[in-house]
N, C-alpha and C positions, 0 to 999 in steps of 0.2 A: 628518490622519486622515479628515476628508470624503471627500476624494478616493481615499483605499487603498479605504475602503468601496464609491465610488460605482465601480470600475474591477474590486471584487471581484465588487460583485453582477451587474457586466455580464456579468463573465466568468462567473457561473453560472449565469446564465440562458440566455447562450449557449450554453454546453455541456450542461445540462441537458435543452433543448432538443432541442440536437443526439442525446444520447444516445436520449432520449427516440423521437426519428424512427426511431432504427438499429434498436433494439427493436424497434420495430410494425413496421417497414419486412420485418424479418426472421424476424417472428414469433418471439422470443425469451424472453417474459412480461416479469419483470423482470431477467433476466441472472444472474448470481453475486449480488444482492443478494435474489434471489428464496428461497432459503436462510433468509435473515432472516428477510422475511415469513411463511411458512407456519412459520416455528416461532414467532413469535410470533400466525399465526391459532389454531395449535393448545394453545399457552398458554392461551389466551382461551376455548378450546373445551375447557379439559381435558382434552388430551389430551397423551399423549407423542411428543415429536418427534420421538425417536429411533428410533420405529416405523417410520420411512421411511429405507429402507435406504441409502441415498443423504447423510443429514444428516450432514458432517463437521464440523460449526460447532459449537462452543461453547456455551451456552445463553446467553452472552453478548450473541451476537450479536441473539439474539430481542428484547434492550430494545431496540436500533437498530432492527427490524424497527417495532415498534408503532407510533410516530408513520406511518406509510404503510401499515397493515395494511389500512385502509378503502378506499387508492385503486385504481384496475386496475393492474396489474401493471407494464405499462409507463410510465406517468404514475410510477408511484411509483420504478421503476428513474433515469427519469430525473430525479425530485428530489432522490434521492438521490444521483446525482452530480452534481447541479449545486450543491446545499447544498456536497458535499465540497469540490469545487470551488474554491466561493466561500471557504470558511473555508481552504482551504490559498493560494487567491493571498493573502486577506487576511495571513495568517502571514510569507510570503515576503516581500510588501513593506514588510514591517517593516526590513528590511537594505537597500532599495534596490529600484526598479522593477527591474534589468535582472534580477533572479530571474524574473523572470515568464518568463524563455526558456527554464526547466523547464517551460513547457506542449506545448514544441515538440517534447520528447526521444518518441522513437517508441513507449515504454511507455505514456503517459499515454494515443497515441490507440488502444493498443493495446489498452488497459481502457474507452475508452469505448462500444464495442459491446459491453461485459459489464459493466457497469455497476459496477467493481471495487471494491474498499476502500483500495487505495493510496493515494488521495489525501487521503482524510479520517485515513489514519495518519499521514500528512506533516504534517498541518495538526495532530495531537497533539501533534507536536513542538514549537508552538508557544504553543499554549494545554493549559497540566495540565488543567483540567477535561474536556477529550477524550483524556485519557489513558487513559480506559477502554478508547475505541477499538481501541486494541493489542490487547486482550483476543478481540474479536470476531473476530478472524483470526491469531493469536497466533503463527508461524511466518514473518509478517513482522512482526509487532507487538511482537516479544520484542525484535528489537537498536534499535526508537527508545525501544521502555520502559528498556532498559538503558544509555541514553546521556542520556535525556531525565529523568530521577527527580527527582524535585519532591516539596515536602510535600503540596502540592494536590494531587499528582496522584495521587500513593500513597493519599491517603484518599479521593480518589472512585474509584480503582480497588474498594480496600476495600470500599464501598459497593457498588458493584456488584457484588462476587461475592457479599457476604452476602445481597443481593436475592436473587441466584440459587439459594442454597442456601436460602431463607425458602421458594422456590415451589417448587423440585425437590430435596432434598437429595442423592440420588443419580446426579445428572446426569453430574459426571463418569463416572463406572464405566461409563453405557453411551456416553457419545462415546468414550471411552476402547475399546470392541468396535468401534469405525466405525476405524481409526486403517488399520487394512490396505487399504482402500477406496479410500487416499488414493494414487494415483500421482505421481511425484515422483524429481526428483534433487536432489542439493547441490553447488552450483557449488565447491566446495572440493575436491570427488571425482572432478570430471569433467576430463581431460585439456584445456588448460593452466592447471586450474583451483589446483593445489596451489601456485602462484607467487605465488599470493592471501597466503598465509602470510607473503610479505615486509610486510603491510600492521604486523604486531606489531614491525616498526624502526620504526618512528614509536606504539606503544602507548600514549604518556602524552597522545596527539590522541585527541579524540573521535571524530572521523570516521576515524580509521585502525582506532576500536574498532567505529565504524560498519560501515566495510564490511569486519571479519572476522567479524565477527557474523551480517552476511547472509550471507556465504560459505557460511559454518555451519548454515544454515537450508533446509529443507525447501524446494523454487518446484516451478513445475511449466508457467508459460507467458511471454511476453514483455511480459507487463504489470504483472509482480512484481518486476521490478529497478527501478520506479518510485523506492523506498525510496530507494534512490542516492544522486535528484540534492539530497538533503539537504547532499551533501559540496562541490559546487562553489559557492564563492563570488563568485568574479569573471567579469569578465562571457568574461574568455578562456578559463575554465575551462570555464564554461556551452557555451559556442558548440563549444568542443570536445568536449566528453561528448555533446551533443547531438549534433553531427553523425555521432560515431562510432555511437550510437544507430540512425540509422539505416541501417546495413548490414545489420542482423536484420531491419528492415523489409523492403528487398530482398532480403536471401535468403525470407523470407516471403512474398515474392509469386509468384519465381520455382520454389520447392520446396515437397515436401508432406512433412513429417518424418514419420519410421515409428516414432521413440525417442523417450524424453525424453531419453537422454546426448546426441542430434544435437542438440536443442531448447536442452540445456545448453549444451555447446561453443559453438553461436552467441553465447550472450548472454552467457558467460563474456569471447568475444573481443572483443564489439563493446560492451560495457558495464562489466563488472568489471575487464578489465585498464587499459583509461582511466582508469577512478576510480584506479586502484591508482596510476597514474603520477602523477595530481597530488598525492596524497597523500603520495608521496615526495618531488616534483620540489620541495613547499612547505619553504621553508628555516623556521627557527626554532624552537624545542621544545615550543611549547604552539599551539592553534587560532587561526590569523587572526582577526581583529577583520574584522566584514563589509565587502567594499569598497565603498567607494563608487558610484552609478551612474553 
């Protein structure tokens, strides 16, 4: 246990860090986690978030926001992902180090110049009491809450929406007016994305419900099929998803998309149809038991 600790907090300090640089480097504030923040300054200040036209976040997400309300933007961007970070390596190598080759997959560095929630929704997966997390970004938060369900974690989600309805009772109704604002496809919609559907022959697998579930769900950039690498357990699988991963990177570097269905089809081919394969290719009727490293 020392060790997953001492190998976690490395890793969050280093990417914290790192995140931290891409921010300032790029004049960013705090990235997508910036969202948080200012709805939890304006909590604080009384006011309503949803007055900025722009707030697609949950009021949820403003408790995550508070603990870094105080710091510059950037600094607080990058503790925030390097906390996530660290709690999601921590999680992983609970089944074995060679998980840690989910840091590799091109989503993770794809979120780290925007300082994302992906990681810390990974890492709910592992501990219920971050199961609120899902809440904060609920569109990828909805298929780990609906694979991940725990007694803990039902009743600190609990908790925390009755927080939210104690301070704003009417919050939903106006996130609920921001909802068109939200650009976006569904890798299930998007051409070879309907093949996704084979993942319900294997249905009684958690990760075959895992990744219909994403399918199913609202993205909108390359840093959101993060969720994924939830499903690879061995280390041939890891090495696999990842490398296919990054193809989106390279077409990324070399192209400037004009759509989200272009933006979808990539990440459908070079992420959702891998996972789908090992989900199939795995013999047996119920979830592997984690391999070994």
């Amino acid at each position: 246990m020392r060790l997953r600790v001492l190998v976690s907090f490395t890793i969050g300090v280093a990417t914290g860090t790192f995140c931290w640089f891409l921010l300032a480097h790029f004049h960013l504030g705090a990235g997508d986690f910036n969202w948080a923040i200012v709805a939890a300054q304006d909590l604080l200040a009384h006011r309503n978030p949803y007055d900025r036209p722009m707030q697609l976040y949950p009021l949820t997400c403003a408790l995550f926001g508070l603990p870094f309300a105080w710091m510059r933007p950037e600094a607080a961007g990058g503790a925030f992902y390097g906390v996530s970070s660290a709690l999601m390596a921590l999680g992983l190598t609970r089944h074995g180090y060679h998980r840690l080759l989910v840091f590799m997959a091109y989503p993770y560095w794809a979120g780290i110049i925007e300082a994302q929630w992906a990681p810390l929704i990974i890492a709910s997966a592992f501990f219920p009491l971050l199961l609120p997390a899902t809440m904060a970004k609920p569109q990828l938060g909805i298929p780990v809450a609906f694979t991940s369900l725990s007694k803990r974690g039902v009743l600190a989600c609990l908790a925390v929406i009755a927080l939210t309805f104690l301070v704003m009772p009417r919050w939903p109704w106006w996130w609920i007016g921001h909802f068109q604002k939200y650009d976006r496809f569904i890798p299930l919609l998007v051409f070879p994305g309907p093949l996704l559907v084979l993942a319900l022959l294997r249905w009684r697998r958690r990760d075959a419900r895992l990744l219909f579930l994403m399918a199913a769900v609202p993205q909108r950039w390359l840093y959101d099929p993060l969720i994924l690498w939830l499903i690879p357990k061995s280390r041939r699988e890891l090495v696999y998803t990842v490398g296919f991963s990054w193809l989106a990177g390279i077409w990324r570097w070399y192209s400037h998309p004009h759509t989200f269905t272009q933006i979808g089809r990539v990440i459908v081919l070079s992420m959702y149809l891998p996972m789908l394969v090992v989900v199939l290719l795995r013999s047996g009727s119920t979830d592997p038991t984690p391999a070994e490293p």
